[in-house]
C-alpha positions in Angstrom: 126.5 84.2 97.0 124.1 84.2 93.9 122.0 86.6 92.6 120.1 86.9 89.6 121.7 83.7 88.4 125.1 85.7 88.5 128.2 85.3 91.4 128.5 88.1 93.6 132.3 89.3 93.3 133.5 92.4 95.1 134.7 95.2 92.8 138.1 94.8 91.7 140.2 96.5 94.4 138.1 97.0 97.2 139.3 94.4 99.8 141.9 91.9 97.8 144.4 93.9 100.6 142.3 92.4 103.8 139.7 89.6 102.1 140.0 86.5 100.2 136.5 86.2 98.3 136.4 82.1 97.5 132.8 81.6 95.4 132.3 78.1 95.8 130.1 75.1 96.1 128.9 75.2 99.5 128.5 71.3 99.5 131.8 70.8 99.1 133.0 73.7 101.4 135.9 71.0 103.2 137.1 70.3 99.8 137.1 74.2 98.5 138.5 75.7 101.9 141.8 74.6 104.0 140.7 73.8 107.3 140.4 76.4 109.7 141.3 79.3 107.2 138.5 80.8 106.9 136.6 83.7 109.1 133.4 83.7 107.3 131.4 81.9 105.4 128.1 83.3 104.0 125.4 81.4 103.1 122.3 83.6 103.5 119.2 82.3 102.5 119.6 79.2 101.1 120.0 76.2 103.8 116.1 75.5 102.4 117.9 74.1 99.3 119.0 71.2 101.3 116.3 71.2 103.5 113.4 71.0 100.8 111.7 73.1 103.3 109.6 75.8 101.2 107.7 73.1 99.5 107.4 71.4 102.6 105.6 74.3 105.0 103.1 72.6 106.2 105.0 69.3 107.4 108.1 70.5 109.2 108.7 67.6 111.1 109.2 65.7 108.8 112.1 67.3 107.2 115.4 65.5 107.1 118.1 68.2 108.4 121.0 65.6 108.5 122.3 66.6 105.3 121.9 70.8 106.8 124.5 69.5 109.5 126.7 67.0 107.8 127.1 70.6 106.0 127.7 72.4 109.5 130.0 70.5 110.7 131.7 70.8 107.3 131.7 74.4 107.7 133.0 74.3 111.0 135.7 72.4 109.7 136.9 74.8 107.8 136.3 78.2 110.1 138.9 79.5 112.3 137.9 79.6 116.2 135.5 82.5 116.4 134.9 82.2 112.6 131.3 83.4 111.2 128.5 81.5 109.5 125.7 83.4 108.1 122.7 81.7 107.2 120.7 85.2 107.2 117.2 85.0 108.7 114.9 83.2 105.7 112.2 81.7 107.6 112.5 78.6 106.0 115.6 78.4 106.6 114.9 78.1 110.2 111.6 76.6 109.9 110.0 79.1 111.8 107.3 79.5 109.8 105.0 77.7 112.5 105.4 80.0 115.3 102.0 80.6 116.2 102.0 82.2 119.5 104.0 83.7 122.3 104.9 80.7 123.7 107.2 80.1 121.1 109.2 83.1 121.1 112.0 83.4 124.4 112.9 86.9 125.6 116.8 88.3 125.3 118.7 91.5 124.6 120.5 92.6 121.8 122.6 95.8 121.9 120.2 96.4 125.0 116.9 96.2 123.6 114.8 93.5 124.6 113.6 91.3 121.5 111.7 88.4 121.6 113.2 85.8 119.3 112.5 82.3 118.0 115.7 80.1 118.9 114.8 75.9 119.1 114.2 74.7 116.0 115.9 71.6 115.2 118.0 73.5 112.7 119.4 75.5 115.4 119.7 72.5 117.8 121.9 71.1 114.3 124.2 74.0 114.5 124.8 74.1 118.2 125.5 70.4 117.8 127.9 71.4 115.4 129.9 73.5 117.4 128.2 77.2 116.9 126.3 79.6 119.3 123.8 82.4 117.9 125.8 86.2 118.2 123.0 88.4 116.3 119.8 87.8 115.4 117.8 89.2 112.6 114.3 90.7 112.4 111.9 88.6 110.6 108.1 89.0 109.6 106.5 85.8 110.5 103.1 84.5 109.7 100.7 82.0 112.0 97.2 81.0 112.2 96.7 83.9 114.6 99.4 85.1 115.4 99.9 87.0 112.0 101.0 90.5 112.7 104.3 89.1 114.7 107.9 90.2 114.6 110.5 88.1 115.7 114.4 87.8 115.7 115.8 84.7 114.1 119.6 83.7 114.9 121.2 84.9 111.8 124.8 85.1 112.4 126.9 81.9 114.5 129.7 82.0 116.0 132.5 78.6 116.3 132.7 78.3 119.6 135.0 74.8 119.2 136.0 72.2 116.5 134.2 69.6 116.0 
């Protein structure tokens, strides 16, 4: 994880008992990372690198996600069954940014409140082809011709379910 142009590492002492921090290229994740070792990999808010989707808003079709899930499948790779990905719930991210009405959105529960939550974008259709299914979904403030003053849930944490 980056921030402020600086790695993220835990304070010295915290979890080196339990965890295994690994900062890395996430690129080259199957080169970094024995395969199936790891139970989470975290990277929150960044898939639009790849995806060249924030200068791209207004023409989301015509993004190219096979490089987004040449890097799932990498990930997958190296996750242990039931391992985590965390992509976090950046709107472009997901390419969500043109929900624009109900219609869009699908119903579910979530620790038994009923949230509405936008789940078939082709980057999520890329990650379920890739061997993962959605576990928690994150609240996100979403913006649309008219349908400005929506919240939704975007699936923000994924799950291996097998190997690819």
């Amino acid at each position: 994880m980056v921030r402020g142009g600086k790695y993220f590492i835990p304070k010295q002492g915290l979890f080196e008992d339990v965890i295994n921090f690994k900062v890395a290229d996430i690129t080259s994740i199957d080169r970094e990372l024995a395969t199936q070792k790891s139970g989470v990999v975290v990277f929150k808010n960044s898939l639009y690198h790849l995806l060249g989707s924030r200068t791209s808003r207004d023409n989301y079709k015509n993004i190219d996600i096979k490089p987004a899930e040449e890097l799932f499948k990498k990930i997958n790779s190296v996750l242990q069954d039931k391992g985590l990905f965390l992509i976090g719930n950046l709107h472009h991210d997901h390419l969500s940014e043109k929900i624009e009405s109900s219609k869009d959105l699908q119903q579910i529960y979530q620790d038994g409140k009923k949230i509405s939550c936008f789940d078939n974008s082709p980057i999520h259709q890329a990650l379920r082809r890739s061997g993962f299914a959605p576990v928690f979904y994150d609240c996100e403030k979403t913006g649309g011709k008219s349908f400005a003053d929506l919240s939704c849930y975007l699936p923000s944490v994924w799950k291996k379910i097998r190997n690819i």
